[in-house]
C-alpha positions as a Markdown table, in Angstrom:
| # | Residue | x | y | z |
|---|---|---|---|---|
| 1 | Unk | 9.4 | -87.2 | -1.1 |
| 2 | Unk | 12.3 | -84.8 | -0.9 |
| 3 | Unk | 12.4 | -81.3 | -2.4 |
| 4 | Unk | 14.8 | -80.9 | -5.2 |
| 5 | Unk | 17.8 | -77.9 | -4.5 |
| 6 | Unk | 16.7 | -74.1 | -4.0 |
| 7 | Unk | 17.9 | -72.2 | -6.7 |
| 8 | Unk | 18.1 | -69.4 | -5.5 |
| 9 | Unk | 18.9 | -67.1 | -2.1 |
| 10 | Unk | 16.6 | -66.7 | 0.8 |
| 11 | Unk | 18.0 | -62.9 | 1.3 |
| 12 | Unk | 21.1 | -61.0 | 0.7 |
| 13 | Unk | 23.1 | -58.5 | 2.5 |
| 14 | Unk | 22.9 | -54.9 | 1.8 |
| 15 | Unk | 25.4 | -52.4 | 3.2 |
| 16 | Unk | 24.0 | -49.5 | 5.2 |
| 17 | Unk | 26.1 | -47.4 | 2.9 |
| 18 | Unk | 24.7 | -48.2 | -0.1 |
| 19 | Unk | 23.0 | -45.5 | -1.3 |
| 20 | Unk | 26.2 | -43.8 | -0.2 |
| 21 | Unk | 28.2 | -45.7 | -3.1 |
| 22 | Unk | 29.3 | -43.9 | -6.2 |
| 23 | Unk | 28.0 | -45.7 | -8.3 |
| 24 | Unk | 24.5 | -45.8 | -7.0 |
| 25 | Unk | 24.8 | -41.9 | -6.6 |
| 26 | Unk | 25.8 | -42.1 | -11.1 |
| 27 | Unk | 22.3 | -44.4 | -11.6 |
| 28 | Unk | 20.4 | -42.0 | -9.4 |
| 29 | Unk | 21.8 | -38.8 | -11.6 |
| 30 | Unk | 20.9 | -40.3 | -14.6 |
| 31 | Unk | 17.7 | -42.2 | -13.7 |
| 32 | Unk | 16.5 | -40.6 | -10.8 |
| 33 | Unk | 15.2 | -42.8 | -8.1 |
| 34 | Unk | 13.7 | -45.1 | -10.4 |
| 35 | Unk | 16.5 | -46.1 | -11.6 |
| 36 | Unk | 17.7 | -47.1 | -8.1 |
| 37 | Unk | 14.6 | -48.4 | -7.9 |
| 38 | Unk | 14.9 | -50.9 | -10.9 |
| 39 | Unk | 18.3 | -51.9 | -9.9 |
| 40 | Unk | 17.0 | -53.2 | -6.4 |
| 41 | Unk | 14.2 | -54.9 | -7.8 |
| 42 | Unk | 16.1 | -56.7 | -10.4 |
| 43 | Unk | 19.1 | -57.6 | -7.5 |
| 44 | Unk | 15.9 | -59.5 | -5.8 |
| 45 | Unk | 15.1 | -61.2 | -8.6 |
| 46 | Unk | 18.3 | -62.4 | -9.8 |
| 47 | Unk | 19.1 | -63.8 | -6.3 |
| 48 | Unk | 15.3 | -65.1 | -5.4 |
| 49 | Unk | 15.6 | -67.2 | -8.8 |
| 50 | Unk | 19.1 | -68.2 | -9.8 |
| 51 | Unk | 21.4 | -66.9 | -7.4 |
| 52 | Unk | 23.8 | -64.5 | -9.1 |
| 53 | Unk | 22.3 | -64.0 | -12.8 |
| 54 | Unk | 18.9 | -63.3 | -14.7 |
| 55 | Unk | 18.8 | -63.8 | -18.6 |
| 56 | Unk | 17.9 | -60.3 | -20.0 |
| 57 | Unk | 15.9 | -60.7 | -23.0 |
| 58 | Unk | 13.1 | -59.1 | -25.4 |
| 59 | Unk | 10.5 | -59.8 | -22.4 |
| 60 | Unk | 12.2 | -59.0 | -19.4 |
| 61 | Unk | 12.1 | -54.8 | -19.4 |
| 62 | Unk | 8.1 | -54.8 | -19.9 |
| 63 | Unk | 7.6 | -57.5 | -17.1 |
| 64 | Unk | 9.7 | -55.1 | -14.7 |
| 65 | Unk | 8.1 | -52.1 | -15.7 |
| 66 | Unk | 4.8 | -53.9 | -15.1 |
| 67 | Unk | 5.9 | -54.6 | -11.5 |
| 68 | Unk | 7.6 | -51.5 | -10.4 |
| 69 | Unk | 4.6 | -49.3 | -11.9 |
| 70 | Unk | 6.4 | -47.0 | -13.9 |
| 71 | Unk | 3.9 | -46.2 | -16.5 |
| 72 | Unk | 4.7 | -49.5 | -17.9 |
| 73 | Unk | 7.6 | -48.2 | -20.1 |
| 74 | Unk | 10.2 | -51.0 | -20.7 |
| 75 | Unk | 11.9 | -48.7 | -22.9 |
| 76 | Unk | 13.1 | -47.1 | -19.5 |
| 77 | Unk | 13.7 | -50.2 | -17.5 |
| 78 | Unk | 15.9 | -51.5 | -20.4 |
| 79 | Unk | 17.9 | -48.1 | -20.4 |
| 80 | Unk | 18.0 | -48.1 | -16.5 |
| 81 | Unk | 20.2 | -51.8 | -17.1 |
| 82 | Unk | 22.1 | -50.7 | -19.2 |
| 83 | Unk | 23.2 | -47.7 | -17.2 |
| 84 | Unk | 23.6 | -50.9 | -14.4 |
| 85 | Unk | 26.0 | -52.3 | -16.6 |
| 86 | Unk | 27.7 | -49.4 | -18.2 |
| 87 | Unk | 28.5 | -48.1 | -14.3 |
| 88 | Unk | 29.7 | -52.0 | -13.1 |
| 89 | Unk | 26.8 | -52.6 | -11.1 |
| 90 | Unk | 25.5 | -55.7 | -13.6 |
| 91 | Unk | 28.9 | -57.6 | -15.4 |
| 92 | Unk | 29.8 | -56.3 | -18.8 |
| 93 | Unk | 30.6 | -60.2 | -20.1 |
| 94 | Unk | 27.4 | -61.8 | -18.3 |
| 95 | Unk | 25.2 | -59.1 | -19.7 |
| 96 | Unk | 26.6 | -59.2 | -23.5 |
| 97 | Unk | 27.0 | -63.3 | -23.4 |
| 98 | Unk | 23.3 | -63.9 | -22.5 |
């Protein structure tokens, strides 16, 4: 029996320059490097799962926070995405639609 479609990527590219980029460099002021941190974990889950999204709810900043180890504060993590989308990194329209 066949496999039904992958919905999601096996890897994605990642410029050598990246944490050259301005807008990396704004997260990192604000955040530190957890907040670069939180942004590459959530850019692997978004493409391991559905390819260029992830719906953001109630549950989702704990479950990081969990993961990453930062004292289990979702508070942070949900801050840290917000600064992803305030700085273009995550869509404005994507992010306030889901």
């Amino acid at each position: 029996m066949a496999r039904g479609p992958k919905g999601g990527l096996d890897y994605f590219p990642l410029d050598v320059d990246f944490f050259e980029d301005d807008k990396i460099l704004q997260l990192e002021d604000e955040h530190g490097e957890q907040g670069v941190l939180v942004y590459l974990r959530l850019l692997c889950r978004i493409y391991r799962n559905n390819g260029y999204y992830e719906v953001w709810d109630s549950g989702k900043p704990a479950l990081v926070a969990k993961r990453i180890g930062i004292g289990g504060n979702p508070r942070k993590v949900d801050l840290i995405v917000r600064s992803c989308v305030k700085w273009s990194l995550f869509d404005r329209k994507l992010f306030d639609a889901g």
